[in-house]
C-alpha positions as CSV (number, residue, x, y, z in Angstrom):
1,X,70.5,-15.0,-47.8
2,X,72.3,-11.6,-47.6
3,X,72.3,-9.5,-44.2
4,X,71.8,-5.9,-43.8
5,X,72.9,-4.1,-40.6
6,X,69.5,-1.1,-39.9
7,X,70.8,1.9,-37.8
8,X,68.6,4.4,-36.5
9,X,69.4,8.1,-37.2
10,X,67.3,10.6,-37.4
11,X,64.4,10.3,-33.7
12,X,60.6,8.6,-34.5
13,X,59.2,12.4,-32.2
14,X,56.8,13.8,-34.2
15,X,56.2,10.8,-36.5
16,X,52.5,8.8,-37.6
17,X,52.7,5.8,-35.1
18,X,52.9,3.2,-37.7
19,X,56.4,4.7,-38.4
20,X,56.8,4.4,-34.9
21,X,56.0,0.7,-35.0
22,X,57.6,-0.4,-37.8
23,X,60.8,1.2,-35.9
24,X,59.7,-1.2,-33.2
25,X,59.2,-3.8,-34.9
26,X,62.7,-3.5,-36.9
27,X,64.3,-3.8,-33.1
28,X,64.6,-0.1,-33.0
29,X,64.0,1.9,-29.9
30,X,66.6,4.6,-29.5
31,X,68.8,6.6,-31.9
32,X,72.5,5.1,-33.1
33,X,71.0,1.8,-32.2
34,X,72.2,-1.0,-34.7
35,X,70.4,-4.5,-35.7
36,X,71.2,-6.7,-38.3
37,X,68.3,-8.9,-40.2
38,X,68.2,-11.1,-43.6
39,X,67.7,-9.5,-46.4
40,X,63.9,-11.0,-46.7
41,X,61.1,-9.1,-48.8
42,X,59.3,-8.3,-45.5
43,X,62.3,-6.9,-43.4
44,X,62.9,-4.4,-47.1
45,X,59.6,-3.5,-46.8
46,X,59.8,-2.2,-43.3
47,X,63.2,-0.5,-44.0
48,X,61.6,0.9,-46.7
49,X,58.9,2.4,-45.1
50,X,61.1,4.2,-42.7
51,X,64.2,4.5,-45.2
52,X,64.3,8.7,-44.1
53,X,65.0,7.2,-40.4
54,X,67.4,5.0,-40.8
55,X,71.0,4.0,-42.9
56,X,71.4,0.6,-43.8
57,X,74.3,-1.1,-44.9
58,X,75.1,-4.8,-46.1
59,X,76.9,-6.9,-43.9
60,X,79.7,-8.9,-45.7
């Protein structure tokens, strides 16, 4: 299964809380912070959701 690397870079102030928990839930808690996660249909989903947050890239 592929791997994407998430990077958070724009700040979850002044966003609905359940952008603030999926940023959580991603492994996100401050700004420039970097995680990497398979490519599953849940972990898209999330990115997804908070896509104007964060840059993703795939991880080769």
């Amino acid at each position: 299964m592929k791997k994407i690397r998430v990077k958070q870079v724009r700040s979850k102030i002044r966003r609905p809380q359940d952008q603030k928990r999926t940023l959580e839930a991603l492994g996100l808690r401050k700004m420039d912070q970097v995680v990497e996660h398979e490519a599953s249909a849940t972990i898209l989903g999330m990115v997804n959701k908070v896509k104007h947050l964060v840059s993703v890239e795939e991880v080769k």
